[in-house]
C-alpha positions as CSV (number, residue, x, y, z in Angstrom):
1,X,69.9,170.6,89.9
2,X,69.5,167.6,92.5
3,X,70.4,165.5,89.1
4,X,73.2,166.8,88.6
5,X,74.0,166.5,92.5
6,X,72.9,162.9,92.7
7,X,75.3,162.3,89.2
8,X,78.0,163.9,91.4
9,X,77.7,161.8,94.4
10,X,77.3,158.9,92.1
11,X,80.5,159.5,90.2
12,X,82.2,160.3,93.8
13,X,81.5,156.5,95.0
14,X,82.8,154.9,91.6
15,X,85.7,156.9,91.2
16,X,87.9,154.1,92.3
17,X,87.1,152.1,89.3
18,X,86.1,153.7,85.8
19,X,83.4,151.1,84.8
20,X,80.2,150.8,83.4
21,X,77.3,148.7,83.6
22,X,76.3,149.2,79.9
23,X,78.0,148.6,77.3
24,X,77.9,149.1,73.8
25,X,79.2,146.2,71.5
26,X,79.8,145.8,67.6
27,X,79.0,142.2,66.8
28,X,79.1,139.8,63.8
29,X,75.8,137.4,63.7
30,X,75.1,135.1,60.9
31,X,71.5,135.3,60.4
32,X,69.6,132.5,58.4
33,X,66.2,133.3,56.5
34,X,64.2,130.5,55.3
35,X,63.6,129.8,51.3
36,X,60.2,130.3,51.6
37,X,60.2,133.6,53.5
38,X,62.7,135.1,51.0
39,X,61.4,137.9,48.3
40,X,62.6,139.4,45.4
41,X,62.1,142.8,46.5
42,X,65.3,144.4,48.5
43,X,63.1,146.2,51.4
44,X,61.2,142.8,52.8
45,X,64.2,140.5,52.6
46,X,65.9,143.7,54.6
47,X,62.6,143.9,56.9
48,X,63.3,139.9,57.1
49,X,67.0,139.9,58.4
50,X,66.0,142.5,60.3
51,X,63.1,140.7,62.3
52,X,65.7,137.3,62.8
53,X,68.5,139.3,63.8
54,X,65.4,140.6,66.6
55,X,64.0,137.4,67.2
56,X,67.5,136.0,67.6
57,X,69.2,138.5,69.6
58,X,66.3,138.0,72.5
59,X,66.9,134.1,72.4
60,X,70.4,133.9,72.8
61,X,69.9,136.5,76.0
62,X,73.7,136.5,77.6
63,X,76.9,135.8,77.3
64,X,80.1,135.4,80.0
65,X,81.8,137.9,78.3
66,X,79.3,141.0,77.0
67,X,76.6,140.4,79.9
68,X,72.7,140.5,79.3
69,X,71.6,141.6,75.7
70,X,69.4,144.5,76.1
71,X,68.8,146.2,72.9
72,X,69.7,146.1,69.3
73,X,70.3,150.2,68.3
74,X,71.9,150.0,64.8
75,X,72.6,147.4,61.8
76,X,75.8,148.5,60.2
77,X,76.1,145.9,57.5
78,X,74.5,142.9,55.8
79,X,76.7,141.2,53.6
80,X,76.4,138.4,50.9
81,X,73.6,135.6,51.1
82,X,74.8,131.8,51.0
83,X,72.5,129.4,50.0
84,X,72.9,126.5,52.6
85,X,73.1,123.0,50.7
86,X,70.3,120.7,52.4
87,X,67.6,123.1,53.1
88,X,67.9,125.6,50.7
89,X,67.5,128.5,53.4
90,X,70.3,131.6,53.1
91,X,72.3,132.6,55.9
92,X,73.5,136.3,55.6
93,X,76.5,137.6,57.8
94,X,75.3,140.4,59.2
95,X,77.4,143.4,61.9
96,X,75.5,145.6,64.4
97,X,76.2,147.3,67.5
98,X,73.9,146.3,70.5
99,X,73.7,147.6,74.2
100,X,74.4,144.9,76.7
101,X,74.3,145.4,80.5
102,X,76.9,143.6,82.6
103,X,78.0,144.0,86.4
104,X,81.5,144.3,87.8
105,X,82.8,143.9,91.3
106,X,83.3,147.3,93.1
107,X,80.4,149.0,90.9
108,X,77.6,150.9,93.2
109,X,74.2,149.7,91.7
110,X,70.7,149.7,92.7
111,X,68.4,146.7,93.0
112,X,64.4,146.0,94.3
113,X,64.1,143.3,97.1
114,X,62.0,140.3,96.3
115,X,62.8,137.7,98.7
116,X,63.3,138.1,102.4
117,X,65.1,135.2,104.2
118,X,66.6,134.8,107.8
119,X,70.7,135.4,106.3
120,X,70.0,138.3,103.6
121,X,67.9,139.1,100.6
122,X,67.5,138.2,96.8
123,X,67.0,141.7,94.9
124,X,66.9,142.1,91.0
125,X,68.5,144.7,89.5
126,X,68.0,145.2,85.8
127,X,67.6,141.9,84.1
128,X,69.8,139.6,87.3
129,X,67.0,137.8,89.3
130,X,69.9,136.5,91.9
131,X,72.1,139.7,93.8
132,X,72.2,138.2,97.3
133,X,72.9,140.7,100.3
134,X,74.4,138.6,103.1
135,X,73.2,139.5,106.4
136,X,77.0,139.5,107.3
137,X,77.4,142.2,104.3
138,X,74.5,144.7,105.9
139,X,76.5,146.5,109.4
140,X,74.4,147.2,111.6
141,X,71.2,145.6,110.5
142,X,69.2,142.5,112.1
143,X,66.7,140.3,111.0
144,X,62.9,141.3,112.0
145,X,60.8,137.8,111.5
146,X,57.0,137.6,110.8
147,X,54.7,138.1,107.7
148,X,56.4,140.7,106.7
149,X,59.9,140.1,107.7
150,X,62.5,142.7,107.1
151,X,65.7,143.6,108.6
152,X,66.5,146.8,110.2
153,X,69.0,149.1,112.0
154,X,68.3,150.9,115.4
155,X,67.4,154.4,113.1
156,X,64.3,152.3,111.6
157,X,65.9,152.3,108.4
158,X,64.5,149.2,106.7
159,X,65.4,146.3,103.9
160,X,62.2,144.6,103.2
161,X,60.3,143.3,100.1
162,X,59.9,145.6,97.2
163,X,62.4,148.2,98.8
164,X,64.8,150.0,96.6
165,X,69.0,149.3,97.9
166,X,72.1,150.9,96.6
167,X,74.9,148.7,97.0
168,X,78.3,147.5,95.8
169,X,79.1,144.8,94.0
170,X,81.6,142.2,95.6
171,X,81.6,139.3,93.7
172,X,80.3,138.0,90.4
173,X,79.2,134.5,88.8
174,X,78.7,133.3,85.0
175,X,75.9,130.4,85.3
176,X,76.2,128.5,82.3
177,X,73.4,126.6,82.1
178,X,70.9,129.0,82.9
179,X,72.8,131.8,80.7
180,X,72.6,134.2,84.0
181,X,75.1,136.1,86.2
182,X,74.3,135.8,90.1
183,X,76.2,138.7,92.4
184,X,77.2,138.6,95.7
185,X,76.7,142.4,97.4
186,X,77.5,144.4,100.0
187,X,76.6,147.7,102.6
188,X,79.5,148.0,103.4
189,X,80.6,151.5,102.7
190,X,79.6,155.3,102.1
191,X,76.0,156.3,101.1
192,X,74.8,152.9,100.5
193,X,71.7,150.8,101.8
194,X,68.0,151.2,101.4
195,X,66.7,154.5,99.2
196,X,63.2,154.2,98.5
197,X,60.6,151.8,100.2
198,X,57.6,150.7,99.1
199,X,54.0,152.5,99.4
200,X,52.1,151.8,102.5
């Protein structure tokens, strides 16, 4: 019952915009197993392409386009080895489908604060370590200093470390070299701001 309220509400505040933080992807991979870990039997060479595809899948991590790579959920086809020339190793062209997570401005989300400065907070949500909430994006609140600094509103309602915020997303940006998206957040708007705080 109160999910299928929450889902409601939720549904309400992304109505604008039909989209969807994960996605689910059909990709072509080549995947090269080395000479000597190749077998004549068809289950381990499977069981090898199987853990490369894994073990490559986690490295590559993100792209611009298709977002953060979560989880690989089916192999759909493995197709013809080639023996490579110099090094004797076989690269098989392989297609699977693959959830990835990606944000998009005007999506509501949730993130976890984990840094507190003087002009907003860092939060993570899912696997982005950098969603910045300007304090010029959070109406209402002001900056609280000390050990535990925080910023809060005149109803005591609080944005500190470890505390749970719904927000919308305003702004998003591809880093290259660190194969990461950044986002750039905001209160600004119905039922968002802090949910859950941390135990005390």
């Amino acid at each position: 019952m109160v999910f299928a309220l929450l889902s409601k509400v939720l549904e309400g505040l992304t109505k604008e915009k039909s989209v969807t933080m994960f996605l689910k992807v059909q990709l072509p991979w080549n995947v090269i197993i080395a000479a000597e870990n190749l077998q004549p039997e068809g289950l381990m060479l499977q069981r090898a392409i199987i853990v490369r595809l894994l073990s490559d899948f986690a490295v590559k991590k993100a792209t611009k386009d298709l977002g953060y790579f979560l989880a690989v959920t089916t192999l759909d086809k493995i197709g013809e080895g080639k023996v490579r020339q110099h090094t004797g190793d076989v690269l098989f062209p392989v297609v699977f489908n693959a959830i990835t997570f990606k944000i998009f401005k005007g999506e509501i989300l949730e993130g976890v604060v984990h840094k507190v400065l003087k002009h907003g907070v860092f939060m993570r949500c899912g696997p982005i370590e950098n969603v910045y909430l300007s304090n010029l994006k959070m109406p209402d609140y002001r900056y609280v200093p000390g050990e535990n600094a925080c910023f809060m509103n005149d109803k005591m309602s609080k944005i500190g470390k470890d505390v749970t915020v719904r927000f919308s997303v305003i702004g998003t940006k591809w880093m290259e070299a660190d194969r990461e998206f950044q986002a750039l957040v905001s209160l600004e708007g119905d039922y968002l701001g802090p949910i859950s705080t941390p135990d005390i």
